[in-house]
C-alpha positions, 0 to 999 in steps of 0.5 A: 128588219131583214134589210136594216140587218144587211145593211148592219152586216154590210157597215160591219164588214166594212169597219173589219176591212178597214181595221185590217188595213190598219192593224198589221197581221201577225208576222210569218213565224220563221222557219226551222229554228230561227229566232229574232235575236231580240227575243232572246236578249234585247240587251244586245245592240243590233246595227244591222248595216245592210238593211240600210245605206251605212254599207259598201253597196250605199243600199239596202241589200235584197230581203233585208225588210227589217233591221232585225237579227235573226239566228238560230235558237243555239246562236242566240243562247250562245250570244246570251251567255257571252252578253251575260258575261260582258255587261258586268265589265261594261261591255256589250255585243253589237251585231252588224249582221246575221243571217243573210238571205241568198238573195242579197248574197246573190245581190252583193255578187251582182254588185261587185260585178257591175262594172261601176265604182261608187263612193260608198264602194271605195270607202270600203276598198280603199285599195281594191278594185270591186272586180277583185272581190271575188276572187281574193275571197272578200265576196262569195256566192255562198255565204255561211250567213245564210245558214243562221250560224255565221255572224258579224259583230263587235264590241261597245262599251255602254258608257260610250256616247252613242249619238253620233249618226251615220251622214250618208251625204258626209265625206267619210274617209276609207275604213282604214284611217284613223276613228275619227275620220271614219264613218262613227260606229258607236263600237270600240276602234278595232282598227277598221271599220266594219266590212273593211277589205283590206289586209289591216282588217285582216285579225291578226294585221300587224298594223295595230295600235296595242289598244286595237290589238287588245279589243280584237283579241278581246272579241274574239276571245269571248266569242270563243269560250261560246265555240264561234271561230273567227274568219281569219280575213275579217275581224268581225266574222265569226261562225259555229262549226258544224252547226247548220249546212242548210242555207236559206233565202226567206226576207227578214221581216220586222218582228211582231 
């Protein structure tokens, strides 16, 4: 009788062993008070673009495992309060980055120093050289995005057709042409694309038609009544004075 209840001990261990390598363990909880945006509103639209190859580096960007927003819980309420005050106008967020570990702050700056130019690169620097994206400011070793305060965002509006998709294979012109020919977005025409380093992607260009000109006052405006400063350089970025020092490098990991 002892040895059949070995042997049964032994079958179950191996049955729990197995399940383990099936069912995946429950994710790290996240430190301080980071929260997955989506379990604040999952109404807002994520297109986290370095956690895939819709970017200037054509590549997933290093700790970016998920393609998941995380922020601080007074980022998230604060996004909250600006979704609640969009939907009724048919409008919503999309956020494009979040926090960002400073591992891939630290890879962005590798890459723009490799001495190479790539077609995903020139798409969105259509007229600047990579080794000059440090120097004019569009590179930094230190970003903001790896405190949980800083985001890049814009607007959609819900009714749009959504179902174009990123071709990684397609020859999409820069991000300064026309809509159209950019890569699709699935967001309203801000003028540029996402992530475009050019003076056109500068808020305030002059370059603008009066409908792009109104979406971005339109963001930033809305962004603003929550107490998110614009980056004066980038149309997308938007960060909250004064509400984190600490910068971080844990990997963003799919939510549980």
């Amino acid at each position: 009788m002892r040895r059949v209840w070995i042997a049964g001990g032994a079958l179950l261990r191996s049955i729990l062993v197995l399940l383990a390598g099936l069912v995946p363990a429950a994710a790290e909880p996240l430190p301080g008070d980071f929260v997955y945006l989506q379990d604040v509103d999952s109404s807002i639209s994520q297109d986290i673009r370095y956690a895939g190859a819709n970017n200037f580096v054509g590549r997933p960007l290093k700790g970016y495992e998920a393609a998941e927003c995380v922020v601080t819980r007074d980022v998230a309420r604060r996004l909250k309060a600006i979704q609640a005050e969009l939907r009724p106008r048919g409008l919503s967020l999309k956020m494009l980055d979040c926090y960002r570990p400073a591992r891939a702050v630290a890879d962005m700056l590798a890459w723009s120093q490799d001495g190479t130019e790539s077609a995903a690169g020139r798409r969105y620097n259509p007229v600047i050289a990579k080794s000059d994206l440090f120097r004019l400011g569009y590179i930094a070793a230190r970003s903001s995005h790896s405190t949980g305060a800083a985001l890049d965002l814009t607007l959609m509006e819900l009714a749009a057709d959504k179902d174009a998709a990123f071709d990684p294979a397609k020859a999409y012109a820069d991000c300064t042409a026309p809509a159209a020919l950019r890569a699709p977005e699935g967001s309203v025409d801000m003028g540029t694309g996402y992530d475009c380093s050019d003076m056109k992607a500068h808020t305030a260009a002059k370059d603008l038609t009066p409908a792009q000109r109104r979406w971005r006052n339109e963001l930033v405006a809305a962004m603003a009544r929550q107490g998110f400063v614009n980056y004066a350089k980038e149309w997308w970025h938007f960060s909250l004075p004064g509400a984190a020092t600490t910068t971080y490098d844990f990997p963003i990991r799919p939510r549980r």
